[in-house]
C-alpha positions as CSV (number, residue, x, y, z in Angstrom):
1,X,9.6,-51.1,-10.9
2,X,9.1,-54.7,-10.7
3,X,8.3,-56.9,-7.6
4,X,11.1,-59.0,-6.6
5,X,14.5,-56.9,-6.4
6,X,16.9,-57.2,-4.0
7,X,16.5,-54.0,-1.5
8,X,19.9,-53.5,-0.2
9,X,21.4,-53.8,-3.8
10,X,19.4,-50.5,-5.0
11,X,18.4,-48.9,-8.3
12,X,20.4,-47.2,-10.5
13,X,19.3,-45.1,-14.2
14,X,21.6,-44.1,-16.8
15,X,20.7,-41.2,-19.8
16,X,21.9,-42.7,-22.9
17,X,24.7,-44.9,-21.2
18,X,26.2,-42.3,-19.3
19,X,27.1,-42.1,-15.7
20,X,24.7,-43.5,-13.3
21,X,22.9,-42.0,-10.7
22,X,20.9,-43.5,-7.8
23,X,17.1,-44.2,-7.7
24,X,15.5,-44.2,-3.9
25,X,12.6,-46.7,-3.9
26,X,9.9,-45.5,-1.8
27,X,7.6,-48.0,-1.7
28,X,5.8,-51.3,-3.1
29,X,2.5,-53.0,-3.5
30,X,0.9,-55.3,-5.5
31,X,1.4,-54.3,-8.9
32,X,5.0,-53.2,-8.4
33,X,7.5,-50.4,-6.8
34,X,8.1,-46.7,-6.5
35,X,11.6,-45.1,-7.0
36,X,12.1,-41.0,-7.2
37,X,15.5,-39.0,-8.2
38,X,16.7,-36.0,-7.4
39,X,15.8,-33.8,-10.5
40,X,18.6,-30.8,-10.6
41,X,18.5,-29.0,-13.5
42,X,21.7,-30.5,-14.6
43,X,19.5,-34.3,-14.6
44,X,16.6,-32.3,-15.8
45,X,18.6,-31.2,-19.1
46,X,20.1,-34.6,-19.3
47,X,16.7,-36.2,-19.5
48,X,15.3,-33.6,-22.1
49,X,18.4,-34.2,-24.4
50,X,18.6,-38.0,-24.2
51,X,17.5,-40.7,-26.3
52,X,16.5,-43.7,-23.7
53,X,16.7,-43.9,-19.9
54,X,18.1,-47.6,-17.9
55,X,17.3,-48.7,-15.1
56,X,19.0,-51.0,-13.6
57,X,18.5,-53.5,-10.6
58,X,19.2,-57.0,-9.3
59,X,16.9,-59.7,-8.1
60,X,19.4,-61.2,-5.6
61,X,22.7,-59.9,-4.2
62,X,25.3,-61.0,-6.4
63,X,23.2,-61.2,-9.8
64,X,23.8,-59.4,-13.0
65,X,21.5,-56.3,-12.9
66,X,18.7,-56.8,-15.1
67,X,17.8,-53.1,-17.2
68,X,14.4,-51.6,-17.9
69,X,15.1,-49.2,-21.2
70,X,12.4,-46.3,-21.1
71,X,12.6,-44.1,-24.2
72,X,12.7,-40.4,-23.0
73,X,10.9,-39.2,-26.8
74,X,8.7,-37.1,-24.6
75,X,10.2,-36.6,-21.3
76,X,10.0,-32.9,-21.9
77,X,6.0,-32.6,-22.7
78,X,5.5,-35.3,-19.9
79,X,7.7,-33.0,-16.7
80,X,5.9,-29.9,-17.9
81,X,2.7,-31.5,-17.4
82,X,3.1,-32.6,-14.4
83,X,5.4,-29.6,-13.2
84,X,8.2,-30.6,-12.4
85,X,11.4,-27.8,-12.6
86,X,13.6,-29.4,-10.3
87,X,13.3,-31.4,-6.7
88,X,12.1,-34.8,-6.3
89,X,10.4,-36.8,-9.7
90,X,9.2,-40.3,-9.5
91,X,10.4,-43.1,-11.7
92,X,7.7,-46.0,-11.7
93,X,4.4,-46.9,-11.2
């Protein structure tokens, strides 16, 4: 995630436009923010099937959001690699 967004307004992701769940940032340093989901199997599936992933965040409290769109081509190669079956999976860099 980017540098700059407003902590108390969060992060959200949506699969393919769908409903949106919350991200958790962790933490920040120079180059940019962590945030992590909750993978169940139900986001798991979700993230397998879909097409792109948004993320979405605002830069000051009453702001439009602005979206990152990930495309989720290889999600499934990419959690199997680094393990992941369900439980905590981080979103950013």
């Amino acid at each position: 995630m980017p540098l700059g967004i407003h902590l108390p307004s969060g992060v959200l992701g949506a699969i393919d436009k769908g409903k949106q769940f919350p991200l958790q940032l962790q933490a920040c340093n120079r180059r940019g923010c962590i945030a992590k989901a909750k993978v169940d199997d139900n986001l798991k599936k979700a993230l397998v099937a879909g097409k792109g992933l948004a993320i979405s965040f605002s830069a000051q409290p009453n702001a439009d959001p602005q979206v990152l769109n990930v495309a989720l081509a290889e999600i499934s190669s990419g959690l199997d690699a680094i393990g992941v079956t369900s439980g905590a999976w981080p979103f950013g860099s």
